[in-house]
C-alpha positions as CSV (number, residue, x, y, z in Angstrom):
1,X,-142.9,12.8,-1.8
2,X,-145.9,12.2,0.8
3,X,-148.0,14.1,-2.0
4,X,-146.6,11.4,-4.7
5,X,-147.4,8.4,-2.6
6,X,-150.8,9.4,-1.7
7,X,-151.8,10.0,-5.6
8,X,-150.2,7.0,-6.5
9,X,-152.0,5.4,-3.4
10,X,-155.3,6.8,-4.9
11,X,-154.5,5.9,-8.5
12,X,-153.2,2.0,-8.0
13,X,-156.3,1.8,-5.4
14,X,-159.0,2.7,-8.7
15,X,-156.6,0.5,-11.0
16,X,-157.5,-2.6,-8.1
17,X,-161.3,-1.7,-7.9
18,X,-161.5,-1.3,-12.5
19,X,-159.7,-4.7,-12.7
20,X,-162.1,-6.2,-10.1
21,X,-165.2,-5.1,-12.4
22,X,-163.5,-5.9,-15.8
23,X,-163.5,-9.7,-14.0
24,X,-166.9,-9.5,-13.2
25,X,-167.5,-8.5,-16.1
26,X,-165.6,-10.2,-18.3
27,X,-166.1,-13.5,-16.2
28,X,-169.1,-13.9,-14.9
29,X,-169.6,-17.3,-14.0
30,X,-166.8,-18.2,-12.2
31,X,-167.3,-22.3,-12.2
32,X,-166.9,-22.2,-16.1
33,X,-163.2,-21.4,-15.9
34,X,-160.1,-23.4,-14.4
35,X,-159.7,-22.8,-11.2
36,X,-155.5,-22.3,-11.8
37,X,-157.0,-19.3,-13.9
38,X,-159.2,-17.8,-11.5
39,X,-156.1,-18.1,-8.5
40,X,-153.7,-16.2,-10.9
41,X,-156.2,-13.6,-11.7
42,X,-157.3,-13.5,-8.4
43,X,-153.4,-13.1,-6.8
44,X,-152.9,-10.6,-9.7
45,X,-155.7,-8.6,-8.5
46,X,-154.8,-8.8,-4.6
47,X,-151.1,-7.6,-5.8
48,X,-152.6,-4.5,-7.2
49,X,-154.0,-3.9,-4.1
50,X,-151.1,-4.7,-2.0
51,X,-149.4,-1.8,-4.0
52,X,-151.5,0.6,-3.5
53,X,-151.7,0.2,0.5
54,X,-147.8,0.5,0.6
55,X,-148.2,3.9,-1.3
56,X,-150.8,5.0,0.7
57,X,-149.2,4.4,4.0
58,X,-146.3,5.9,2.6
59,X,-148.1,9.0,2.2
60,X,-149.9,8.8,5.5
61,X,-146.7,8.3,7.7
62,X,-143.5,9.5,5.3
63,X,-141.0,11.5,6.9
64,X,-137.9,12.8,5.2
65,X,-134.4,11.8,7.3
66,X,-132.0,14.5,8.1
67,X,-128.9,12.4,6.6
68,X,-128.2,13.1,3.0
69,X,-127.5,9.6,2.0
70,X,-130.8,8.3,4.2
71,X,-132.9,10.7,1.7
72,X,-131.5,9.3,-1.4
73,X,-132.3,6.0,-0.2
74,X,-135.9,7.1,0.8
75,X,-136.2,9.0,-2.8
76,X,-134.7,5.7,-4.5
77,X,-137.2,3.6,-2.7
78,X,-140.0,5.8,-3.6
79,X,-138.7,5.3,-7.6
80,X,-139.0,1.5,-7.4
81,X,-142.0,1.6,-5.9
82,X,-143.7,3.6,-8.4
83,X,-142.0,1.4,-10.7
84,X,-143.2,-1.9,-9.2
85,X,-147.0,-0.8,-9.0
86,X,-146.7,0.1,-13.0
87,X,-145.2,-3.7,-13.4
88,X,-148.3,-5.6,-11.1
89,X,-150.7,-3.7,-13.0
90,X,-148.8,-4.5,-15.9
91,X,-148.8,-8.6,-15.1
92,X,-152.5,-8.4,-14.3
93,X,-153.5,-7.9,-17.4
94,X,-150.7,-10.1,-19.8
95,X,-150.7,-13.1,-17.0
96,X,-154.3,-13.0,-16.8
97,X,-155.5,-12.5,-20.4
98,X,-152.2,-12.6,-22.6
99,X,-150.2,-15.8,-21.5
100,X,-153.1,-17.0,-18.6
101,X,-149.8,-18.4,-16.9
102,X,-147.3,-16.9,-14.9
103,X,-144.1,-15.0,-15.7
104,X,-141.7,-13.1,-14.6
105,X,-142.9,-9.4,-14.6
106,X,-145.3,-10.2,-11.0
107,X,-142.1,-11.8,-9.6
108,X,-140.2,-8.5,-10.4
109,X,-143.0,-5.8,-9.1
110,X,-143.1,-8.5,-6.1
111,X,-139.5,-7.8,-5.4
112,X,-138.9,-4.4,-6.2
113,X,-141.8,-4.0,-3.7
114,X,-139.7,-5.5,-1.5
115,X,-136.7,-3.5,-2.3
116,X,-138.5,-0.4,-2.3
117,X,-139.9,-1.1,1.1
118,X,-136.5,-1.8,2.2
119,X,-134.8,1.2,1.0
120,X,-137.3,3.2,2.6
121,X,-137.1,1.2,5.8
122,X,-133.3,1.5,6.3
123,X,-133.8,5.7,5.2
124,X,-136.2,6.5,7.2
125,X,-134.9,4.1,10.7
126,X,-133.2,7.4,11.7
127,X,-133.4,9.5,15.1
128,X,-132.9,13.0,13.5
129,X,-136.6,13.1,11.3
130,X,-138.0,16.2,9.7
131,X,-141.6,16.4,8.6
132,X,-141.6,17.7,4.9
């Protein structure tokens, strides 16, 4: 799992730094366009970003509980976050250049971020760990 996190980690991190040049890129004068644009592309952006540094503290510091059911929820954690990463990525580019307002699928990767976090957070709070 510390091997998944820290590709994932690495992966979302090049994701953040290709969207931040298809911006520049694609708008380079930033005064031209509504500034309600340029925050949701911007927050967008920062989300991406904020996925990647959970994964790649994840698979700096992971350590696998001793507990059966704590694994499961470190395991089940690890799912929904690679899940949430694919869904930020996914709302940068249809909020941003699709719709240009917001929706739901940021909102979701937002919370399953959370839950993922959480999962791990109550699987790994245990006394017995093991480094694997």
């Amino acid at each position: 799992m510390k091997w998944t996190h820290l590709i994932m980690g690495l992966l979302v991190f090049v994701m953040f730094v290709v969207t931040g040049q298809y911006m520049s890129l694609d708008f380079p004068d930033k005064d031209a366009m509504s500034q309600e644009l340029r925050v949701l592309m911007r927050s967008r952006h920062i989300y991406i970003l904020f996925s990647a540094l959970i994964h790649l503290v994840l698979g700096a510091y992971i350590q696998i509980s001793l507990p059966r059911w704590r694994q499961i929820l470190q395991y089940s954690g690890s799912v929904v976050l690679l899940f949430s990463s694919a869904l930020l990525v996914w709302a940068f580019f249809v909020e941003t250049y699709s719709t240009q307002h917001n929706s739901s699928i940021s909102f979701f990767g937002i919370i399953l971020s959370l839950a993922g976090v959480g999962l791990h957070l109550i699987g790994g709070l245990a006394k017995g760990n093991t480094d694997r």
